[in-house]
C-alpha positions in Angstrom: -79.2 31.0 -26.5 -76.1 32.2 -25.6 -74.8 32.2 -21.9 -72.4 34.0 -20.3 -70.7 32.9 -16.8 -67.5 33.4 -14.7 -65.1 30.6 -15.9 -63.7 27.8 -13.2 -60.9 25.5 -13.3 -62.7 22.9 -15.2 -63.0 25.1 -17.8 -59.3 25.4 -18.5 -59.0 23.1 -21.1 -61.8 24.2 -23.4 -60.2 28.4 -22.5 -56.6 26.9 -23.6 -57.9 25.3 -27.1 -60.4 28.4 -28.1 -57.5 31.0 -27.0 -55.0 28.2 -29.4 -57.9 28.8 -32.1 -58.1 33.2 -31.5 -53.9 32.7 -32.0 -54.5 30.9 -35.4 -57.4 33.2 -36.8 -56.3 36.3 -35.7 -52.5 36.4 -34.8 -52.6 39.7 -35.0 -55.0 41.0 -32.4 -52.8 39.1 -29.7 -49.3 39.8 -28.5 -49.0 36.3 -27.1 -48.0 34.3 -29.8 -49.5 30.3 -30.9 -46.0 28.7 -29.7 -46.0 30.7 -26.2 -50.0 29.8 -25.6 -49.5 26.1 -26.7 -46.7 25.9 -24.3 -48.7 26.9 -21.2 -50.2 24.3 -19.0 -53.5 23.9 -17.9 -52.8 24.3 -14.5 -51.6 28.0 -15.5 -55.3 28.2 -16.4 -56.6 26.8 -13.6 -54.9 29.1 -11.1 -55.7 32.4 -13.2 -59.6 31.4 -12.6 -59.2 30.9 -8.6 -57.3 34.3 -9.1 -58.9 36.8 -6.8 -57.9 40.2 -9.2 -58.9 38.2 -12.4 -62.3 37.2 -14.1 -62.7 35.0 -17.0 -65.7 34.9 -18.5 -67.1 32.9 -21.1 -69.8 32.3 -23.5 -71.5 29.6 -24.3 -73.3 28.1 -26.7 -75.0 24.9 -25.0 -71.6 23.4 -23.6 -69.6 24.9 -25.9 -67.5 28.1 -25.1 -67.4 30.1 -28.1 -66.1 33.3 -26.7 -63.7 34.7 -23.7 -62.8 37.9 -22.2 -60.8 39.0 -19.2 -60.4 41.7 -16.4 -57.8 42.3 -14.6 -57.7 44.5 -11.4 -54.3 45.9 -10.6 -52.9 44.9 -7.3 -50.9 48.0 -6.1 -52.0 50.3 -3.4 -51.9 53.4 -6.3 -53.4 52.0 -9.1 -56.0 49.6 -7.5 -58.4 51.5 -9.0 -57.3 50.5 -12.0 -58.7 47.2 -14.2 -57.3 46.2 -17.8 -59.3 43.9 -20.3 -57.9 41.5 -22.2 -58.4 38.6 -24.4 -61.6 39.6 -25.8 -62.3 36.6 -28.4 -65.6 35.2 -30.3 -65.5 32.7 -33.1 -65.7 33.7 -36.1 -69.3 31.9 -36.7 -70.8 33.7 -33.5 -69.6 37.4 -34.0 -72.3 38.8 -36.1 -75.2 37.9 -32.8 -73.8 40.1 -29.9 -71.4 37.7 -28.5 -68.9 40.5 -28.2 -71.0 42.9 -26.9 -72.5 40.8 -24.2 -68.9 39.6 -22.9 -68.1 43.0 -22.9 -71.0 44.2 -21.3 -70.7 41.5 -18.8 -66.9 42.5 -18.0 -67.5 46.2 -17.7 -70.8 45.3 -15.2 -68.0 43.2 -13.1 -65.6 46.1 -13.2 -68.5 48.7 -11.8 -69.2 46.0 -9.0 -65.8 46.0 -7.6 -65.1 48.4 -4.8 -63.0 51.2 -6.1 -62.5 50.6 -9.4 -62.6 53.9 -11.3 -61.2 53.0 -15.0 -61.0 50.3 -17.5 -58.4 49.9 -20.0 -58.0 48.0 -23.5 -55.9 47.9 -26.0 -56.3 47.0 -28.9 -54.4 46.1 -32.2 -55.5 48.9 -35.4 -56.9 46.7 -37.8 -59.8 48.9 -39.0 -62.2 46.2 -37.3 -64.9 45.5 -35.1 -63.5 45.5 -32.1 -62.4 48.7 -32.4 -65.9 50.3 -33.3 -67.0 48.0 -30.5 -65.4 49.9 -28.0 -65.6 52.7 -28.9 -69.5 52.5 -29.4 -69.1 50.9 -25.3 -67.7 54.7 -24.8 -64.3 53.8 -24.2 -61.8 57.1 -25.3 -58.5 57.0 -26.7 -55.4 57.7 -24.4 -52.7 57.0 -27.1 -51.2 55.0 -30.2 -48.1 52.6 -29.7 -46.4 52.6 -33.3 -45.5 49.2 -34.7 -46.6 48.1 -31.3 -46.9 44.0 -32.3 -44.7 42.6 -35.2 -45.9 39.4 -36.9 -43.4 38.5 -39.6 -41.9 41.1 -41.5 -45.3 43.4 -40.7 -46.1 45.7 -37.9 -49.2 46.6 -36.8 -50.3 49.9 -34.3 -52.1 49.3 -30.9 -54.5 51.8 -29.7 -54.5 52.1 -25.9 -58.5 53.1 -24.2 -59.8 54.2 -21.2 -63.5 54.0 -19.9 -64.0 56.1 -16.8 -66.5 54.8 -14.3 -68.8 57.2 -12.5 
């Protein structure tokens, strides 16, 4: 059985090693690169989970976290009616059970309780994958196409920015 809860600070270490493990087996989905992530402290984690405009959450199978995802509300008076997701990761031995889906779910459920949030955004690296069909099956709509957007070694890839308006 999977669960699915709000990370807290104790859960920085375990979010540190399986976003160190999302850099390694899928370096391109990510603009943060291995070096950058392995550098950050755990404190940095810690903090981001007391955060009041951020929510972690995580999956778990028994104790272990096997998948993360993050919203972000903006801050300023104009666009706090705005939230951006991030981070969305599942290993790759849990993706074919609705891990995904279910962090998704969960995050989109957290925007929609937070007072006047409107839209969601993602972005996400064009790869010709699952998260993309994931989202867009969620009814997130494109808003535009960043050309060459991430470059990992000598290759570029495209990111595809998304918007779900909330009713």
């Amino acid at each position: 059985m999977i669960d699915i809860r709000l990370l807290e600070p104790e859960d920085a270490e375990s979010y540190k090693n399986l976003r160190l493990e999302s850099l390694l087996n899928s370096p391109a989905a990510f603009s943060a690169s291995y070096d950058e992530v392995q550098a950050d402290s755990i404190e940095t984690y810690k903090v981001m989970f007391q955060s009041e405009n951020s929510y972690t959450f995580g999956a778990f199978d028994a104790d272990e976290l096997i998948g993360v995802v993050t919203l972000e509300r903006e801050t300023k008076k104009k666009t706090g009616h705005r939230t951006m997701i991030w981070g969305l990761y599942v290993t790759p031995y849990n993706r074919e059970i609705g891990t995904g889906k279910k962090l998704m779910h969960t995050v989109i459920d957290c925007a929609k309780s937070l007072e006047g949030v409107e839209q969601i955004f993602v972005s996400v690296i064009i790869k010709r994958g699952t998260s993309e069909r994931l989202f867009y099956a969620l009814g997130f709509v494109p808003l535009g196409r960043h050309k060459k957007a991430v470059k990992l070694g000598s290759r570029y890839y495209d990111e595809e920015y998304m918007v779900m308006t909330l009713s």
